[in-house]
N, C-alpha and C positions, 0 to 999 in steps of 0.2 A: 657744681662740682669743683670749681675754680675755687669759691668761697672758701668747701672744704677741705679743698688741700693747704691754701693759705693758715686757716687755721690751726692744721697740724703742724706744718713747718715753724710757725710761731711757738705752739707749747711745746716740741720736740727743744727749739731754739733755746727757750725762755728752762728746759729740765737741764740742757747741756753749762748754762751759765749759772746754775746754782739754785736759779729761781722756784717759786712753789705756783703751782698750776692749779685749778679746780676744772674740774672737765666732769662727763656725765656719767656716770656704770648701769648697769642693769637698775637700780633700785631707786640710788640716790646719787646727788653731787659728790663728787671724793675730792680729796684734797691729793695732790702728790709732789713730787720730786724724786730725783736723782736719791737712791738709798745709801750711794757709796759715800755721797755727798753731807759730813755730819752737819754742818754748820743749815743747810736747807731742810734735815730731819728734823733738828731741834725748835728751827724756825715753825714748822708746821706745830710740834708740840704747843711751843709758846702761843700762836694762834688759837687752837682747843682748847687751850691751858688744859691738858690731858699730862699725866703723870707717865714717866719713861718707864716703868717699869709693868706697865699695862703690856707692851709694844706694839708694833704694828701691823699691817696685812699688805704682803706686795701680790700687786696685780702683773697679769703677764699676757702674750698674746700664745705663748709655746711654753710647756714644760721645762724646757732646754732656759729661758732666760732666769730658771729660778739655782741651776748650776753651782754659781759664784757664794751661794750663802746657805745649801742645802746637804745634809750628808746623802750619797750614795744611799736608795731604797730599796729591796727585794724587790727583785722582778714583777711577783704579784702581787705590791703594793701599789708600785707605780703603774701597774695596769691598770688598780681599779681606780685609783686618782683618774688617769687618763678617760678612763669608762663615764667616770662622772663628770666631767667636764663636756665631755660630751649631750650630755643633756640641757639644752638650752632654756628651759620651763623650771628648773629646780639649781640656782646656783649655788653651790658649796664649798665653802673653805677652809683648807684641810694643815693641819697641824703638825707640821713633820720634824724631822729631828735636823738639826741645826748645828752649821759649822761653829767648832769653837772660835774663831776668828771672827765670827760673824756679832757686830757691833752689838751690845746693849739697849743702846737707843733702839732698833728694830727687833731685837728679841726680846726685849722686856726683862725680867727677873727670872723667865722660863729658858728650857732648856729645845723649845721648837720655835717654829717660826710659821706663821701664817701663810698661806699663798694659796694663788686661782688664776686660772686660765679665765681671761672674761670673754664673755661672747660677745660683750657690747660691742659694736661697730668701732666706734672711734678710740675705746680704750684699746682696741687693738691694732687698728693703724698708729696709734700714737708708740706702742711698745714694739713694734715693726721697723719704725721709721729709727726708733731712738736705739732699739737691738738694742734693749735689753729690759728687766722688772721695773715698776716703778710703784713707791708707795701708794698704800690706795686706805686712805682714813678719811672717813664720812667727815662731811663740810659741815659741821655745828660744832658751837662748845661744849665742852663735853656737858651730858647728863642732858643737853639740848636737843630738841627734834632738830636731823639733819634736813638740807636742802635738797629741795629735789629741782629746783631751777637756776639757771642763772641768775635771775634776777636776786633771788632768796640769798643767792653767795654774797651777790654786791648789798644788800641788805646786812647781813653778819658780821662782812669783815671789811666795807665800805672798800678801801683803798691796797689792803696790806696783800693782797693776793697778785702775784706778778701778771699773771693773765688767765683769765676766764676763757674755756670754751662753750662754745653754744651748741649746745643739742640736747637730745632728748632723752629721759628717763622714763620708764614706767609706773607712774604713780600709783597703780595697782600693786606693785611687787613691792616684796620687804626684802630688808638687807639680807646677804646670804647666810644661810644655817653653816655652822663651825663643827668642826671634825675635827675627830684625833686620831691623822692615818693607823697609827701603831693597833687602837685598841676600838675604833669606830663611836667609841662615847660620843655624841652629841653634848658639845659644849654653850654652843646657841645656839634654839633654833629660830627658824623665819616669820 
């Protein structure tokens, strides 16, 4: 238990200084960082060498952390958002409409913005501890099979990743299926 708390206080540490994290999700390895943070968003880019106009997917432990970058939702959207994340066996990541203020580099060329409640144990101690969203982009370059271990990260990107956490993915599961809260279109699915 000691181990891993140590190891949250460090990637919690390591998001508050700028730095980019790889840690575990439901599926795969994710790359993150601090979203408010451009200079660490773009470094992840540059990492994937992924195009800023793709954008990206913030991960959260509460609804409430996605606030700072999300417009206000109808009542019975944000229900069934909430409803869905509630299902542990089917992760999904829903598409919602997006503050104008809310950077480029994480919205992309579109007018919504990614975001998920993750079940995963430590992506949610880590969004706990750090109070508040943090990017969540699969640990490959792009067009690459993502990582689904530790080991695979330190393999990909040898050195350039401020700190690795250690845990565990489900090598069974695929990345989560993509939504468009407004119209429920399946954008990817799993």
């Amino acid at each position: 238990m000691k181990k891993l708390k140590q190891q949250i206080d460090q990637a919690v540490a390591v998001l508050q200084q700028g730095g980019v994290i790889a840690y575990p999700t439901e599926a795969v390895y994710g790359l993150g960082c601090d979203p408010k943070d451009l200079s660490a968003v773009k470094k992840i880019l540059e990492l994937k060498q992924r195009q800023k106009e793709k954008g990206l997917i913030l991960v959260a432990a509460s609804f409430e952390q996605f606030k700072d970058y999300i417009q206000p939702l109808e009542k019975e959207i944000e229900e069934k958002l909430l409803a869905s994340w509630k299902n542990q066996t089917h992760a999904i990541t829903w598409l919602v409409p997006v503050k104008k203020e809310t950077s480029e580099y994480l919205k992309g060329q579109y007018d919504t913005l990614a975001v998920r409640v993750s079940h995963h144990p430590m992506v949610r101690k880590i969004c706990e501890q750090f109070d508040g969203a943090i990017i969540s982009t699969s640990a490959n370059i792009s067009t690459q099979e993502a990582a689904r271990t530790a080991e695979q990260v330190k393999h990909i990107f040898t050195d350039k990743i401020n700190f690795i956490v250690k845990g565990e993915t489900d090598i069974s599961a695929q990345p989560s299926e993509i939504r468009d809260a407004l119209t429920d279109q399946i954008i990817r699915t799993n």
